[in-house]
TITOR-795182 format. One record per residue (C-alpha): residue in one letter; x, y, z. Coordinates in steps of 0.05 Angstrom, whole numbers, plus 32768, in hexadecimal, padded with zeros to 4 digits. Layout:
TITOR-795182
aXYZ;...
END
This chain:
TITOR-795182
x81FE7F277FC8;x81E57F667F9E;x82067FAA7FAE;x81F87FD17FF2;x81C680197FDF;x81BC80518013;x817C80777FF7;x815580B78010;x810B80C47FFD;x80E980FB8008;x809B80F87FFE;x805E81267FF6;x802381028015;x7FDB8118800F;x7FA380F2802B;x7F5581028022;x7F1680D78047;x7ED380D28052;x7EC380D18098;x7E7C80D580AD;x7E6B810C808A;x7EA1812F807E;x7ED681328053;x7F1E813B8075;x7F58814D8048;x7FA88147806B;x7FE781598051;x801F81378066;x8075813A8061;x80A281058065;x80F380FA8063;x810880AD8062;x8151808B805C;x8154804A8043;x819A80118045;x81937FD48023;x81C77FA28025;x81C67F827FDA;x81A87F447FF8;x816E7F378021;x816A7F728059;x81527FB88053;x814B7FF1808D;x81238030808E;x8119806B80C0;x810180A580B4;x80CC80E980CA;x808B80F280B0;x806D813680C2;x8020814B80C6;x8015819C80C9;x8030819F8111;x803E81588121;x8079812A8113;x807F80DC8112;x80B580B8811A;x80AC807880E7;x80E2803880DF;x80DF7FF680B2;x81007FB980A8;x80F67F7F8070;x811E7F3F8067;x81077F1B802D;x81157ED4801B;x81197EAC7FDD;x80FE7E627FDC;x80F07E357FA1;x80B17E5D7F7F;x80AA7E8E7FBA;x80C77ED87FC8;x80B37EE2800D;x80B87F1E8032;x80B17F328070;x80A57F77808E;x80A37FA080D3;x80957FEF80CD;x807F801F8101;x8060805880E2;x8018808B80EB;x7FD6805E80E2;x7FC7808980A8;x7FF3806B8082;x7FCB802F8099;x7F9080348086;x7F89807F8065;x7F5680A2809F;x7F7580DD80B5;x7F5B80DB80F7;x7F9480B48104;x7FC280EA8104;x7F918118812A;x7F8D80E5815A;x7FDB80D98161;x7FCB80858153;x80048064813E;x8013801A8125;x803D7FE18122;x80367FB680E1;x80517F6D80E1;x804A7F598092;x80587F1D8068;x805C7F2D8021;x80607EE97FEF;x80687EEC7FAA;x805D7EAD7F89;x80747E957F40;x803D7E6B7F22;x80497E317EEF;x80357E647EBC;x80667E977ECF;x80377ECA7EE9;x803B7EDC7F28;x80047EDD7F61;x80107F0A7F9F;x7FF87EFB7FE6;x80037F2D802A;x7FF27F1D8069;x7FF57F5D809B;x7FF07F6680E3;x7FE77FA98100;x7FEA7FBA8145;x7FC780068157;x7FE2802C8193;x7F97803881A1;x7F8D7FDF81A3;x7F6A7FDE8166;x7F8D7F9E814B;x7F847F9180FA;x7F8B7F5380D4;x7F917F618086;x7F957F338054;x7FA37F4D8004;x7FA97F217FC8;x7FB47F2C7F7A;x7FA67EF27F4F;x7FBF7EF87F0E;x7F907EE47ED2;x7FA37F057E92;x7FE47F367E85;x7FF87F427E3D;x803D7F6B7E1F;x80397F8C7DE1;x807D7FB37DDF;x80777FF77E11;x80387FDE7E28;x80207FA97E68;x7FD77F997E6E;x7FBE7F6B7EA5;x7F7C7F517EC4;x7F817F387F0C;x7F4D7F267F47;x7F627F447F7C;x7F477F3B7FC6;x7F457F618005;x7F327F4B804A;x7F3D7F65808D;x7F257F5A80D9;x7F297F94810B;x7F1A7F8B8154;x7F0C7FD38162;x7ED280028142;x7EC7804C814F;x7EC3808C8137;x7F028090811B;x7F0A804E80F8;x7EC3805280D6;x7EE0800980CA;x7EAD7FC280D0;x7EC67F8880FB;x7ED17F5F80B5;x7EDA7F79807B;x7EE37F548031;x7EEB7F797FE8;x7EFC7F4C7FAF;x7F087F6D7F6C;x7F157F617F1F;x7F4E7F8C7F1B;x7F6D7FAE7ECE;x7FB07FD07ECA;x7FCC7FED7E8E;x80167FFF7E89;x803B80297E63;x808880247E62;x80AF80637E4A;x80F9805E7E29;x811C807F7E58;x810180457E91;x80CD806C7EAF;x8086805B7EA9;x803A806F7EB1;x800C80357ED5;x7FBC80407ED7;x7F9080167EFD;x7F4080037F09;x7F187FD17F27;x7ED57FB87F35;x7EBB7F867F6C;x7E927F7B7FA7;x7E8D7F7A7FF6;x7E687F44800D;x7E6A7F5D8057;x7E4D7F9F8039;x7E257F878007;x7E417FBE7FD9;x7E657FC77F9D;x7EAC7FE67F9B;x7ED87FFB7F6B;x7F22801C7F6C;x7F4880447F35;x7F8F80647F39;x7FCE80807F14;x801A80757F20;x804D80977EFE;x809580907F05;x80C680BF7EE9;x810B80AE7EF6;x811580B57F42;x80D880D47F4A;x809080AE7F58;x804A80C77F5C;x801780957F71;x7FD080AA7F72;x7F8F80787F8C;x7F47807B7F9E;x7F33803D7FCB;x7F0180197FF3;x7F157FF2803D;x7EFB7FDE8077;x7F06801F808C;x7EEC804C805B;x7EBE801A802B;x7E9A805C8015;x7EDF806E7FFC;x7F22809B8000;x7F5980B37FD7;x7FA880AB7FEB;x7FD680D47FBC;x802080D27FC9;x805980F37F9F;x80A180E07FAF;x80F080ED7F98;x812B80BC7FAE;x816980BC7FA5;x819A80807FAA;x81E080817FB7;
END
């Protein structure tokens, strides 16, 4: 058993989406504390607030080690925004349950190929199955820097369409995926992303780019993407500071 952490993060959220058309920009607050017991179990709860509204959010993961798996799973409570990035969800008070499976699986060549499988439940009966994948193809280390090339794959099934998902009944995106990684000497590092792929569903062609930089105990994590519920786009920025004791 590892050593027990209590941890506080406090996060600067900003969320921006297309909806119709019109472009919706929110700003929103959040306070979480975190225990972790060294082994297997880790707790959350925590407030997020929106201009005049609060949310109470709450998560808990047990993860589980077997031969070339890492399996873990998840339940978290939180805003749908944080869902699936429309902000009507806040303006709309819809909250979600998640159920998640998150697998992490060590291939014969080392690499490692990631599979989740998440069920949310909206307090408006929307109910969402998502699927996401990242196969690795290429990574390559050349001292402070990480290169890879993966495929990665989104698809997702919602039983509820209207105004405010602006989401299809299927959805699929699969994408060639580059990251480049720069590691600085004092731990920290500075991750940039892009991808290319296709929606068969849509018959369009998507693409994703972002930024992640992580400076000690504090994060910024920056994203434009495409989903069932915004394939024409939107752009999730979060900034963050924790603190473990």
């Amino acid at each position: 058993m590892g050593n027990e952490s209590i941890s506080i993060e406090v996060k600067k959220s900003n969320f921006k989406n297309s909806e119709g058309n019109k472009t919706k920009k929110l700003n929103a607050n959040s306070i979480r504390a975190a225990y972790n017991n060294g082994d297997n179990f880790s707790m959350s709860l925590g407030v997020n607030s929106f201009e005049d509204a609060t949310n109470v959010v709450g998560k808990l993961e047990y993860s589980q080690a077997t031969n070339n798996h890492n399996i873990t799973y998840g339940l978290e409570y939180q805003n749908g925004v944080f869902t699936n990035g429309a902000t009507c969800m806040i303006e709309n008070d819809i909250n979600v349950i998640s159920l998640s499976l998150y697998d992490i699986i060590l291939m014969d060549n080392l690499e490692q190929t990631e599979l989740m499988v998440t069920l949310n439940s909206f307090s408006d009966g929307n109910i969402n199955l998502n699927s996401w994948t990242n196969y690795p193809i290429l990574r390559m280390v050349n001292e402070s820097f990480e290169n890879s090339l993966s495929i990665v794959g989104n698809y997702e099934y919602n039983s509820k369409k209207d105004t405010c998902y602006y989401a299809s009944d299927f959805f699929d995106s699969t994408q060639l995926e580059l990251k480049s990684k720069y590691q600085f000497t004092n731990g920290g590092y500075i991750e940039m992303m892009g991808s290319v792929g296709y929606s068969l569903k849509n018959a369009k062609v998507l693409y994703s780019y972002g930024l992640i930089l992580q400076l000690s105990n504090i994060s910024v994590n920056c994203r434009h993407y495409q989903s069932g519920y915004s394939p024409d786009g939107a752009n999730e920025c979060y900034a963050s500071f924790t603190r473990v004791w």
